[in-house]
C-alpha positions as CSV (number, residue, x, y, z in Angstrom):
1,X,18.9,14.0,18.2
2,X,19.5,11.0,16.1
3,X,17.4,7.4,16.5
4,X,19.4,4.7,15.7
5,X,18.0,2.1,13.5
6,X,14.4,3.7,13.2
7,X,12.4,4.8,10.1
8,X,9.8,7.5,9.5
9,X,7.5,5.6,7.3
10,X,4.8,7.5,6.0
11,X,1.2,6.5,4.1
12,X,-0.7,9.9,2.5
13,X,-3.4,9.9,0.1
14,X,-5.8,12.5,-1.0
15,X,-8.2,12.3,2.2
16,X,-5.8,11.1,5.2
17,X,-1.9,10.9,6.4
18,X,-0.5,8.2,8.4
19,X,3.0,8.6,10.2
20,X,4.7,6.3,12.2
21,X,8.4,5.7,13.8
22,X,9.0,1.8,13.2
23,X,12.3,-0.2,14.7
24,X,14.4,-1.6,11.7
25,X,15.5,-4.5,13.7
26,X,11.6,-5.8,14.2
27,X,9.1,-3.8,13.0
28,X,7.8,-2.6,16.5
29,X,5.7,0.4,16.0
30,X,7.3,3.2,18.5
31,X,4.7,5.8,17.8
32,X,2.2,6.7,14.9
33,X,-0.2,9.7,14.4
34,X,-2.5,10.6,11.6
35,X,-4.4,13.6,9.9
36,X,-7.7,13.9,7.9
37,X,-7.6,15.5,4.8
38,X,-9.9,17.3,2.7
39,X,-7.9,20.2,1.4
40,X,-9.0,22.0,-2.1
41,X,-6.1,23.7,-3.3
42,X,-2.0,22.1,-3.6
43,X,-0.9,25.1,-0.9
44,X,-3.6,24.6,1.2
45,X,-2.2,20.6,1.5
46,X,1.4,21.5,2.1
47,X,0.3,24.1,4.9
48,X,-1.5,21.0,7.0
49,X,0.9,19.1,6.5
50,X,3.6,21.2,7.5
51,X,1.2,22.1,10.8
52,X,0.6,18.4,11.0
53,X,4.8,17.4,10.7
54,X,5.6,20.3,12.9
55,X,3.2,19.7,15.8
56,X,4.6,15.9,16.2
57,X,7.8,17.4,18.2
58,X,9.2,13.9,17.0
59,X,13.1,13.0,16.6
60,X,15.1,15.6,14.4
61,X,16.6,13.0,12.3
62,X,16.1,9.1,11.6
63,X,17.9,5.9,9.9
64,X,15.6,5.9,6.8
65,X,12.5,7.8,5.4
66,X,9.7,6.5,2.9
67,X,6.6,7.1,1.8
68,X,3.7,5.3,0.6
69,X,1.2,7.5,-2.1
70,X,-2.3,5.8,-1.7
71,X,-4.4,5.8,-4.6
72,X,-6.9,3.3,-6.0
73,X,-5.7,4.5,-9.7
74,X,-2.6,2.2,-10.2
75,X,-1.7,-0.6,-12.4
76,X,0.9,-3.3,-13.0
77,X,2.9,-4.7,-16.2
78,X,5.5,-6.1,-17.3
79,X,8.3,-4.8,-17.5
80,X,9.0,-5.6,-21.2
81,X,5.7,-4.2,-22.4
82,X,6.6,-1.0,-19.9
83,X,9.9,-0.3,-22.1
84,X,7.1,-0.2,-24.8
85,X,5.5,2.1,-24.2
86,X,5.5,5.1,-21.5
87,X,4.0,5.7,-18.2
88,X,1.3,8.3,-19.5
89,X,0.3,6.2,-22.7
90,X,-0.3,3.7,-20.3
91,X,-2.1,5.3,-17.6
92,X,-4.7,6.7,-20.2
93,X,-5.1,3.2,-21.7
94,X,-5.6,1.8,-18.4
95,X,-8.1,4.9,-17.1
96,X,-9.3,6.4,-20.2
97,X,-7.6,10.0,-18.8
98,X,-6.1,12.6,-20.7
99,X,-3.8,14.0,-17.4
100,X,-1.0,16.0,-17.2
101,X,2.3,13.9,-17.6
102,X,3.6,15.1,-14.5
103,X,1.5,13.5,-12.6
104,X,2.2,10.1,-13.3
105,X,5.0,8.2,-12.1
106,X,6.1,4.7,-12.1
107,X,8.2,2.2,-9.6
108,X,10.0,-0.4,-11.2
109,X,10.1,-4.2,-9.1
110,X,12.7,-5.9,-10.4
111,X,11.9,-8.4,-8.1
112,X,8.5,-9.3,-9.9
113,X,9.9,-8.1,-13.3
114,X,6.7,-5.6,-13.5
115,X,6.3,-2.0,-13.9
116,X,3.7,0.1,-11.1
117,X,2.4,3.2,-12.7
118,X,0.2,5.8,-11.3
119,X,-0.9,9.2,-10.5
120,X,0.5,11.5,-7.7
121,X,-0.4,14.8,-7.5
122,X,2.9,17.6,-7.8
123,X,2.3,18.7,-4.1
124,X,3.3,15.1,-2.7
125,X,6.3,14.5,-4.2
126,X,7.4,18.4,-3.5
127,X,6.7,18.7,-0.3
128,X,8.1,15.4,0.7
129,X,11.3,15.9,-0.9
130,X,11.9,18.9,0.1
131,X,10.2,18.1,3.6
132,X,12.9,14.7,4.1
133,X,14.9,15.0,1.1
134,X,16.3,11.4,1.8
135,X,12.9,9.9,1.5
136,X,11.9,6.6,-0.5
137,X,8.6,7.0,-2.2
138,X,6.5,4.5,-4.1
139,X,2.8,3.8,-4.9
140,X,1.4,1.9,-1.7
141,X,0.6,-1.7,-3.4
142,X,4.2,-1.5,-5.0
143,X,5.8,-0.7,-1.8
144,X,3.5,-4.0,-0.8
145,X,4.5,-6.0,-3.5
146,X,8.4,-5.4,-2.9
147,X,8.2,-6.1,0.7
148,X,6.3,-9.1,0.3
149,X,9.0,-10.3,-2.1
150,X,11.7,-9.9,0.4
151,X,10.0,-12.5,2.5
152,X,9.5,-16.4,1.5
153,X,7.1,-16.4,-1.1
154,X,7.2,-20.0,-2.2
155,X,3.8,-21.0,-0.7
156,X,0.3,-19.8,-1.6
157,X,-0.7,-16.6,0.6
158,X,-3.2,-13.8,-0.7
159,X,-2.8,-10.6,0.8
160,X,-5.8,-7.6,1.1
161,X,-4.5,-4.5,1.8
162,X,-6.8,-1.8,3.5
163,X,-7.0,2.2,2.5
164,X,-9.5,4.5,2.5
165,X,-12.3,3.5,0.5
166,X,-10.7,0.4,-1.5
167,X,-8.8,-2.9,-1.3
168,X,-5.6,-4.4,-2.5
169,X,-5.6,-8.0,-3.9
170,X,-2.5,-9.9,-4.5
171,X,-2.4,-13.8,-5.1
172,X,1.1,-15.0,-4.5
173,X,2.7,-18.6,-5.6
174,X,5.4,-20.2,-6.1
175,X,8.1,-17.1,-6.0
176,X,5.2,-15.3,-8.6
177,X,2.7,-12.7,-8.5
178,X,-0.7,-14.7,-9.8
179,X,-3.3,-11.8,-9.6
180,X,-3.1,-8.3,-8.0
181,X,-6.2,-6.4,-7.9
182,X,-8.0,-3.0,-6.9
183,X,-11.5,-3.0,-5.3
184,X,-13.5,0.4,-4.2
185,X,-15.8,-1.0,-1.1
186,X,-17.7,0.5,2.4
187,X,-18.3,-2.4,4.2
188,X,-16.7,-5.6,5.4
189,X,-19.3,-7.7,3.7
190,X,-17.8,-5.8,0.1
191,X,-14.4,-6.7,1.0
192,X,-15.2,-10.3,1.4
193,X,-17.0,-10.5,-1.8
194,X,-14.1,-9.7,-3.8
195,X,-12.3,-12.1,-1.7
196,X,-14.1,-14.5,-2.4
197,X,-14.1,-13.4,-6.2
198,X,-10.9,-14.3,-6.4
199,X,-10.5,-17.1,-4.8
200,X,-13.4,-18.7,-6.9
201,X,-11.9,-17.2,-9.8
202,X,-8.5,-18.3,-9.3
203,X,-9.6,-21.8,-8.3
204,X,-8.2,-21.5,-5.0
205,X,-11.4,-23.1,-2.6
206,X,-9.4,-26.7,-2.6
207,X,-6.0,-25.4,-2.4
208,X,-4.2,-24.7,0.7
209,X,-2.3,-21.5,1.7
210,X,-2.7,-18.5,3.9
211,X,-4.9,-14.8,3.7
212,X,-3.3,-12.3,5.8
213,X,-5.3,-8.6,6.0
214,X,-3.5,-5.4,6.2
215,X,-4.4,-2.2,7.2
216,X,-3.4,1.5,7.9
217,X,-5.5,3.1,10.8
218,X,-8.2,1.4,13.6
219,X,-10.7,2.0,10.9
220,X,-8.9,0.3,8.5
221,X,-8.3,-2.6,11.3
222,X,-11.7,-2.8,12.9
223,X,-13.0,-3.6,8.7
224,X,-10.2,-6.0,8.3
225,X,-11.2,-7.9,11.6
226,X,-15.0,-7.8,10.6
227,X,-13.9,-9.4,6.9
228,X,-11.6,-12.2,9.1
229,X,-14.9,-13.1,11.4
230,X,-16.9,-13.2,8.1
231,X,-15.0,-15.4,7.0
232,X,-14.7,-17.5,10.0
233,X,-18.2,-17.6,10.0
234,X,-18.2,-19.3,6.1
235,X,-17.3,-22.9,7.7
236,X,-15.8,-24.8,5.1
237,X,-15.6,-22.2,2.3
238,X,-11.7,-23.2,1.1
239,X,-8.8,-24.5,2.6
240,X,-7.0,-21.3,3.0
241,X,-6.5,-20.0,6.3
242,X,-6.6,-16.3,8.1
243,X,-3.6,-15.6,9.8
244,X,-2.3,-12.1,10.3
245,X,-3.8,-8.8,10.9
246,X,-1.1,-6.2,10.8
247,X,-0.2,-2.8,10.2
248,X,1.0,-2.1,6.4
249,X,3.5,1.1,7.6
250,X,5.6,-2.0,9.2
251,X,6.4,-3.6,6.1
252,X,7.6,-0.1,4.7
253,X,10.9,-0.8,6.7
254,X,11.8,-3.9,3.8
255,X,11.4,-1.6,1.0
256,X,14.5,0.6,1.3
């Protein structure tokens, strides 16, 4: 059975999966599912995941695949400096790591004219590619990044991204990437202290423009609505305003 004009987008990191079947023409979620994971060995990964794939009983074959890798260990640079230097001799500036060159890969964005590198362990990319060997796979803040950049980015908007145990910054302006940040945080009160971080720190509390939240599961979505009340409750904190909060496996269908 083929589905015309759907895509299997997928977000995985080390502790969870996310799967869902989104409409190319606009972004409608058809169905999603998701998996906790807390595996200890590469094999013991691909066997629930291949459990986890099998049991969906979904469509045998879709329009487009992709695949987000969630980690909080990612960076960005420019592209010039990237032709440098390499992915590794960056990732062990950035972290301090002495890791196995395998496991770090990079996604270019032309779009931004900056280089995304991180780690990803051997077991994703395998059983991926070999799972949906048409699949599109970047870091999740770069896959982000590009699909924010497909849409008008002219006017001020920061975006915080939702996964597991951290947050995604990034300041937009002007057709320009102005700050893009990682945060580890628990609770909705940490995520709207790095918010505010920012904005204070990017001079952004008499400046108009938008915050939009994104996130990945109901988890994910119940934190992001806690940060937007928080906020609603800080009367006269800036001039930006709250506007969306929507899932981030939608945007994957801009990205390939």
């Amino acid at each position: 059975m083929v589905v015309n004009k759907t895509q299997l987008t997928i977000h995985i990191s080390r502790t969870s999966v996310h799967v869902a079947e989104v409409l190319r023409s606009n972004q409608n979620i058809v169905r999603e599912s998701s998996l906790v994971l807390y595996e200890q060995s590469p094999s013991e990964y691909k066997n629930k995941l291949k459990s986890f794939f099998d049991g969906l009983n979904w469509a045998d074959k879709y329009d487009e695949y992709s695949m987000a890798w969630g980690s909080p260990k990612h960076t960005l640079l420019p592209l010039s400096a990237f032709n440098e230097s390499s992915a590794k001799a960056v990732y062990a500036l950035m972290f301090g790591e002495d890791v196995d060159e395998n496991t770090i890969d990079f996604n270019r964005l032309m779009e931004l004219n900056f280089v995304s590198v991180f780690e990803i362990p051997d077991w994703v990319k395998s059983f991926f590619i070999m799972r949906f060997p048409q699949i599109v796979f970047k870091h999740e803040h770069a896959m982000t990044l590009r699909a924010l950049f497909q849409k008008n980015t002219f006017k001020r908007k920061i975006v915080v991204s939702f996964s597991d145990d951290y947050i995604n910054i990034a300041v937009i302006h002007q057709n320009e990437l102005i700050f893009s940040n990682c945060f580890e945080v628990q609770t909705a009160e940490d995520v709207l202290y790095y918010l505010l971080f920012v904005i204070e720190q990017k001079q952004l509390k008499q400046e108009e423009g938008t915050i939009s939240f994104l996130y990945i599961d109901e988890t994910t979505k119940e934190k992001a609505e806690q940060t937007k009340q928080l906020l609603a409750d800080l009367k006269g904190h800036s001039k930006l305003k709250v506007t969306d909060v929507d899932h981030k496996l939608k945007l994957q269908t801009l990205c390939v």
